[in-house]
C-alpha positions in Angstrom: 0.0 0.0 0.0 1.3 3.3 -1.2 -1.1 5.6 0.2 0.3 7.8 3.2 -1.8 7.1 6.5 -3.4 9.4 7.8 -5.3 7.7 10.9 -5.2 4.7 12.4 -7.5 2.8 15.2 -6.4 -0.5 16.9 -9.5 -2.4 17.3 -9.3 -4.8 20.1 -12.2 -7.3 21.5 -12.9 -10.4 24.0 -9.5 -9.6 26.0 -10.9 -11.8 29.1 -8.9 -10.5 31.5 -9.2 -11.5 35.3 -8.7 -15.0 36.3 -11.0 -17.7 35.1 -12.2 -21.4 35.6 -9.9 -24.5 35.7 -11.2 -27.3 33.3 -13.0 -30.0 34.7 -15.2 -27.9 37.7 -18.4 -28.1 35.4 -19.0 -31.0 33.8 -20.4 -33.2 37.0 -21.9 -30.4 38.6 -24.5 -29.7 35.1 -24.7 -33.6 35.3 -26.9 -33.7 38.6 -29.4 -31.2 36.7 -32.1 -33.5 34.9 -33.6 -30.8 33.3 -30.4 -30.0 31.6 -29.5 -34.0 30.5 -33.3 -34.3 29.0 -32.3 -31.5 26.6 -28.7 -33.1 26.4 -27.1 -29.3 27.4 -25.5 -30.6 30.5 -22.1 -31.1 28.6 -22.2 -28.5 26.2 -23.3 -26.1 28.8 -20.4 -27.0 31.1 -18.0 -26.8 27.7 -19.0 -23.5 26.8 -18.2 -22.2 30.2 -15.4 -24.0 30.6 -13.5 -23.1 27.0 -15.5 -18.9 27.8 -14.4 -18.7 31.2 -10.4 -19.6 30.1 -8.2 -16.2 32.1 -6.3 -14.1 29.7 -3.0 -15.8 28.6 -0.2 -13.9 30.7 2.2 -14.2 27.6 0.0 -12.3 25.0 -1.3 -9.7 27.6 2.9 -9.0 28.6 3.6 -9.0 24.6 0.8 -7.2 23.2 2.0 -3.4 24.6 5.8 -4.1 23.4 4.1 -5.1 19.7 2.2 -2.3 19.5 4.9 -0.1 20.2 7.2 -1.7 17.5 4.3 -1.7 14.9 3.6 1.9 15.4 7.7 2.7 14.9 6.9 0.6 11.0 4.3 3.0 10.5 6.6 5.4 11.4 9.0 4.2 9.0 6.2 4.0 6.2 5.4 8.0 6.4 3.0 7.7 9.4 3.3 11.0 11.3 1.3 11.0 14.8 3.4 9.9 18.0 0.7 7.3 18.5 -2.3 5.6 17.2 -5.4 7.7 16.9 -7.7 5.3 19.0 -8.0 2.2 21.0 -11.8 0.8 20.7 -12.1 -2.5 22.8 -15.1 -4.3 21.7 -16.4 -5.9 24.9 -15.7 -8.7 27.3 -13.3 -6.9 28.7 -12.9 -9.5 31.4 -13.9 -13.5 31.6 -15.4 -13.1 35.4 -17.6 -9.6 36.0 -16.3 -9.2 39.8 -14.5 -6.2 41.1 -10.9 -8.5 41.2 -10.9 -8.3 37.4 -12.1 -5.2 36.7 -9.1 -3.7 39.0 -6.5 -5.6 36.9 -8.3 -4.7 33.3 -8.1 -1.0 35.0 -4.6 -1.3 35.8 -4.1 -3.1 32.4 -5.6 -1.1 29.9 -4.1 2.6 31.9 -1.3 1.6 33.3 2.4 0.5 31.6 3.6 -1.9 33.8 1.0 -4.1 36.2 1.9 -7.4 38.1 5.4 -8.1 36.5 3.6 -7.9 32.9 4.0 -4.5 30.5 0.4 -2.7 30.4 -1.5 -0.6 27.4 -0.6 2.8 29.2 -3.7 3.8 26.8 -4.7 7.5 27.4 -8.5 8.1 28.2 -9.2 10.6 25.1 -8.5 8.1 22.8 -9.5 5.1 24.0 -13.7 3.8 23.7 -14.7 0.7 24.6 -18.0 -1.2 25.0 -19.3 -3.9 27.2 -19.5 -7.3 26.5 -21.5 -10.6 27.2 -19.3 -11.4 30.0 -18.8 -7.6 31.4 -22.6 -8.6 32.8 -22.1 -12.6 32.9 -25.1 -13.7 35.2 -26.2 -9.8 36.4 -29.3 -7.9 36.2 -27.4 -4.7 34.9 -23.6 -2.8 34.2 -22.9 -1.9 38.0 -19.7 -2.9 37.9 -18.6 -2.4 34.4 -20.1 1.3 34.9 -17.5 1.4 37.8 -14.9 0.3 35.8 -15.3 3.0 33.0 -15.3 5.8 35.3 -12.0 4.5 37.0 -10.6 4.7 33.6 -12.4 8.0 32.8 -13.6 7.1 29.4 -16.5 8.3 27.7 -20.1 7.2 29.6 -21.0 3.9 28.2 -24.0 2.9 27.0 -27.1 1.9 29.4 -28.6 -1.8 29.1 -30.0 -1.7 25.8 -29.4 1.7 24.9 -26.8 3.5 22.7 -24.2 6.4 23.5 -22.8 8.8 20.7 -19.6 9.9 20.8 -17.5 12.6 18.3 -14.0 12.4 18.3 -11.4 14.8 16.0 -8.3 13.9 14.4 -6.2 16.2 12.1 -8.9 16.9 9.4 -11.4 14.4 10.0 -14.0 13.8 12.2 -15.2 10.6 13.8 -18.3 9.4 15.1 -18.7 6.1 17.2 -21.8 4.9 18.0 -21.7 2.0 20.6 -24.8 -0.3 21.2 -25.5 -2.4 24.0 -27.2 -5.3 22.9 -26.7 -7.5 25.7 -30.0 -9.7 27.5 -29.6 -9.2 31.0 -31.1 -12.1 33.8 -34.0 -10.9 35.7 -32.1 -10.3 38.6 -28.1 -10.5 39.9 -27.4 -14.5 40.1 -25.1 -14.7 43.3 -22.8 -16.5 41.7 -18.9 -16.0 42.5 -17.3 -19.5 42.8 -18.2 -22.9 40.8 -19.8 -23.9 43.3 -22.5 -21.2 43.5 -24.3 -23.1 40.4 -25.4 -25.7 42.2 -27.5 -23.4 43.9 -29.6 -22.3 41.3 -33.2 -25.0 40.1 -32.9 -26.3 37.0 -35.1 -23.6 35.4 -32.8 -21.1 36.6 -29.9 -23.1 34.8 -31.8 -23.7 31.6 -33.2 -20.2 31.3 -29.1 -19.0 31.5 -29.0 -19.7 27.4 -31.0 -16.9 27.6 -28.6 -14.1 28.4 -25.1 -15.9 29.1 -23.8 -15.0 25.3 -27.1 -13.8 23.0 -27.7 -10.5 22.3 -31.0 -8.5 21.2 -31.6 -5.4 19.3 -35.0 -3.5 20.6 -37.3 -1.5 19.1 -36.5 1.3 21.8 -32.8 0.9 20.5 -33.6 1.0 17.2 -35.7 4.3 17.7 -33.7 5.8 20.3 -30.8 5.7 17.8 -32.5 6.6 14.8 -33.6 9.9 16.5 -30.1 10.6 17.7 -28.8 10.5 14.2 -31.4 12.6 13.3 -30.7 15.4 15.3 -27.0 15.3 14.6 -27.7 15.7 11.0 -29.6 18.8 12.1 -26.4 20.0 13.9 -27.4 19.2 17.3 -25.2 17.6 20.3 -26.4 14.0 21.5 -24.6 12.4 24.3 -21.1 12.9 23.4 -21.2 13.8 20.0 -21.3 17.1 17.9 -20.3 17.3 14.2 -19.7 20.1 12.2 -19.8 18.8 8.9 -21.7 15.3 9.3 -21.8 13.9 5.5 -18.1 13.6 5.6 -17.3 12.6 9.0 -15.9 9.0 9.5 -19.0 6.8 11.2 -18.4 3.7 13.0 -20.7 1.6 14.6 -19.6 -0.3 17.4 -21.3 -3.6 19.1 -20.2 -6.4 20.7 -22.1 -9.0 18.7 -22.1 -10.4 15.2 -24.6 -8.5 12.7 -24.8 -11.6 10.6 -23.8 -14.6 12.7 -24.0 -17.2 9.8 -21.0 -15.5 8.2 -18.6 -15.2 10.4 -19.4 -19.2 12.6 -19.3 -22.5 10.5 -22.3 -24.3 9.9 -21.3 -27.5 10.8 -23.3 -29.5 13.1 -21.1 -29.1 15.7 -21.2 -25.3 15.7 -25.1 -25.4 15.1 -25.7 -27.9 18.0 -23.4 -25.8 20.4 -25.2 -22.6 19.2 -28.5 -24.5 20.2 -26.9 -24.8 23.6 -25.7 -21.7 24.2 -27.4 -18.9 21.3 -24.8 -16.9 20.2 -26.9 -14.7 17.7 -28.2 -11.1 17.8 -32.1 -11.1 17.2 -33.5 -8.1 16.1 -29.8 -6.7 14.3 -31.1 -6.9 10.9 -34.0 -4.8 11.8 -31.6 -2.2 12.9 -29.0 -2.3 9.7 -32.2 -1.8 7.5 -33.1 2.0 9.6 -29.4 3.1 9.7 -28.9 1.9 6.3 -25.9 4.3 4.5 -25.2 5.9 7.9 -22.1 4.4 8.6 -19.3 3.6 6.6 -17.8 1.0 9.1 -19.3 -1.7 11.5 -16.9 -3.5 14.2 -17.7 -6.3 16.4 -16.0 -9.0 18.7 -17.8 -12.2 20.3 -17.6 -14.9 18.1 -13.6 -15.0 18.8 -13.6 -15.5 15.0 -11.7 -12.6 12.8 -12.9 -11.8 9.2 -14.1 -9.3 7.0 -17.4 -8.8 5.3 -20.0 -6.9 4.3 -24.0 -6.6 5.5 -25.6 -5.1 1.9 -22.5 -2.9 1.5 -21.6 -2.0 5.0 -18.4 -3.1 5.6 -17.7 -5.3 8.6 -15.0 -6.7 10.5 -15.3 -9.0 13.4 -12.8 -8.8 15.6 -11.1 -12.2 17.7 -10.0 -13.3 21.0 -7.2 -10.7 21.4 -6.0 -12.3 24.3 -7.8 -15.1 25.8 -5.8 -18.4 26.8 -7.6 -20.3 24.4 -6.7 -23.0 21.9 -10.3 -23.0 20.0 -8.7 -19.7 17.5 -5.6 -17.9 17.5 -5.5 -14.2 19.5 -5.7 -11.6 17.0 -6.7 -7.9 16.6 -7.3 -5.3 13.9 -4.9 -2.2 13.2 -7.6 0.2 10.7 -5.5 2.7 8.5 -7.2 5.5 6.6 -5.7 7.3 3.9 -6.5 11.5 3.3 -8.7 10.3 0.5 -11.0 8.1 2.6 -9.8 4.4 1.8 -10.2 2.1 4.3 -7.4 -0.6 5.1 -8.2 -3.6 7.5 -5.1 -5.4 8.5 -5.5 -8.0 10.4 -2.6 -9.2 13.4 -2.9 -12.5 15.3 -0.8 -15.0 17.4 -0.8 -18.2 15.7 -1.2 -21.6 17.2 2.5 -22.9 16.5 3.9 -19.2 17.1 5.5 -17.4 20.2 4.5 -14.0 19.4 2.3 -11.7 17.5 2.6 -11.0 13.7 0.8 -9.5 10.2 -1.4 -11.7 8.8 -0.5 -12.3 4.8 -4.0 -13.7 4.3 -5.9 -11.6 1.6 -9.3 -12.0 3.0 -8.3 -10.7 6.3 -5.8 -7.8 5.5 -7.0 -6.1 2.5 -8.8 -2.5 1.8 -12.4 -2.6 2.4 -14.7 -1.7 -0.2 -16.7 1.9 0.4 -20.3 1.9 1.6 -22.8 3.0 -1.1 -25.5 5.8 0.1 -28.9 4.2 1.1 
C-alpha cells in the first residue's frame, strides 16, 4: 500500500482479562441437573463455560503493549506521522469473570504501563472507547460494575442496558463518530454466583433459562428508535450524548457492538457449531431490523464475540469481526485489527494474530483478512 496514512485505530475485542475457571469444575456439577440432560445441554453447557471462562493468557497480555509499540515505529517508518495511534476501541468482554478483582486488573491493564510483572496498554482516556460485552454482565441484572470500571478509567459514559451512546472524536482533518450499542440480555435479577460452586444453587429452570442471556444479544425496538432519532438530530447540527459534528456527510461513522450482525457469516455451519449454538445462542435477534433504519449511515461496523476474525459486508456495509485478542484459548488464534485510513477516505483492514504454533504476535499475509475494504454506497 502506497497511500500515506493518515489515521489509524487498533481495534481490540474479548481480552478476558481476570482469572478464570480450571477445566473440569463443570462438567459433574451440570450432570446432577435433569432438566439439563433431558435436553442433552449438560455437557455442552459445562463446555462453553469452561472453554468462555479460560483467564487471559499472561504471555499475550505482557507481549501485546511491546508489539504495538514496535508496529507503530513501522508505520513510522512508512510515512505515518502522529506519535501514537489515533484510537483504542475494545469491543467488549473486557474480562472473563464480571467481579471487582478483574475489573481492577483490566483497569490497571488497559491505563497503566507496567501491572503485576507484565508490560500494560498505558492507553490515554481521550483516545480510548470501549463497550461492554457478554461477560462484562455474565449472570447480572445490569452494568454496575462495568459502569465502575469506566469511570476509574475515565472514558466516555458507556451505554445503558440496551441503549446507545454517541460519541464525536477529531483527528487532524477528519471527524469521527462512534456509535456504541449495548445489545446484551440481562437475567431478571443478579445471580449470586462467584465460585463454581455457587451453580449448584440455582433450580434447574434457573440453569436452563441461563441460554438466555449468558452469550445472546438482542436489538429493541426502543434501541432501534432511540438511535434513529439521535442521528437525526446530529444531521440537524445538534449535540447527543457525546457527539457534535460540524460537517456530518463527511465525518468518518463507525458503529460499534459487541455482537455479530450476521452470525452465519462469520461461525461454521457444521453440526457441531449449530448444536453448540443451540446450547448456548450466540446470535443477535433483532440486528437486521436495525441495519435496514441506519442503512448508508455508517461507513464501518466492528464487532467482537464470536472469537472468529474476518471481513465482510451486511448489503455494502463493511464489517469486520474482531477475535479473542488475548484469551488463553486453543479453540482460534489471538488476533486484533490495526484500521489505516488514507487522506482520501480508503479504508485498510489489516488483520494481526498470534498463531497456534507461534511465540508471538505477527501481520497476517492472508488476503481475505488484511485487505482495503470496499466503500459503503448511500442508502
Amino acid at each position: 500500500m502506497s497511500a500515506i496514512i493518515s489515521d489509524t485505530l487498533i481495534i481490540l475485542s474479548d481480552l478476558h482479562l481476570g482469572p478464570g475457571w480450571r477445566h473440569g469444575e463443570l462438567g459433574s456439577l451440570f450432570g446432577q441437573h435433569w432438566l439439563l440432560r433431558l435436553f442433552s445441554l449438560d455437557k455442552k453447557l459445562s463446555q462453553y463455560l469452561e472453554q468462555g471462562l479460560a483467564a487471559h493468557d499472561p504471555s499475550v497480555t505482557g507481549d501485546l503493549p511491546l508489539y504495538l509499540s514496535t508496529l507503530l515505529w513501522k508505520l513510522k517508518q512508512e510515512g505515518y506521522e502522529k506519535e501514537d495511534f489515533d484510537f483504542h476501541v475494545v469491543l467488549g468482554d473486557v474480562v472473563t469473570w464480571p467481579d471487582e478483582r478483574s475489573f481492577d486488573f483490566a483497569r490497571r491493564y488497559l491505563s497503566w504501563n507496567w501491572v503485576e510483572d507484565i508490560a500494560g496498554l498505558g492507553l490515554h482516556r481521550e483516545k480510548l472507547l470501549m463497550i461492554p460485552g457478554n461477560h462484562d454482565k455474565l449472570f447480572k441484572s445490569n452494568l454496575f460494575l462495568y459502569h465502575e470500571f469506566a469511570r476509574h478509567v475515565r472514558v466516555e459514559p458507556q451505554p445503558q442496558p440496551g441503549r446507545s451512546y454517541l460519541v464525536s472524536k477529531p483527528s487532524g482533518n477528519r471527524e469521527f463518530l462512534f456509535a456504541s450499542i449495548d445489545a446484551s440480555v440481562y437475567c431478571g435479577k443478579n445471580l449470586q454466583i462467584s465460585k463454581v460452586e455457587d451453580l449448584d444453587r440455582l433450580t434447574n429452570f434457573e440453569l436452563l433459562s441461563c441460554r438466555d442471556h449468558i452469550a445472546r444479544g438482542k436489538v429493541t425496538e426502543e434501541l432501534i428508535n432511540e438511535l434513529v432519532e439521535k442521528i437525526v438530530r446530529l444531521k440537524r447540527g445538534e449535540s447527543v450524548d457525546g457527539a457534535h459534528l460540524k460537517d456530518y456527510p463527511t465525518a468518518t461513522k463507525i458503529l460499534m457492538i459487541h455482537y455479530a450482525l450476521d452470525f452465519k457469516k462469520v461461525v461454521s455451519t457444521s453440526l457441531w457449531k449449530s448444536l453448540s449454538n443451540f446450547a448456548v445462542p450466540h446470535e443477535c435477534n433483532g440486528i437486521e431490523v436495525l441495519l435496514e433504519r441506519v442503512k448508508g449511515e455508517f461507513d464501518l461496523a466492528v464487532h467482537g464475540h464470536l472469537h472468529s476474525p474476518k471481513v465482510y459486508y451486511c448489503g455494502s456495509l463493511p464489517v469486520i469481526a474482531v477475535g479473542t485478542s488475548a484469551q488463553r484459548t486453543t479453540e482460534s488464534p489471538r488476533s486484533f485489527y490495526l484500521i489505516k485510513l488514507t487522506e482520501s477516505g480508503k479504508i485498510f483492514a489489516e488483520h494481526h494474530h498470534w498463531p497456534q504454533d507461534s511465540n508471538g504476535f505477527k501481520r497476517d499475509t492472508n488476503e481475505a483478512l488484511t485487505c482495503e475494504l470496499a466503500p459503503p454506497r448511500a442508502a
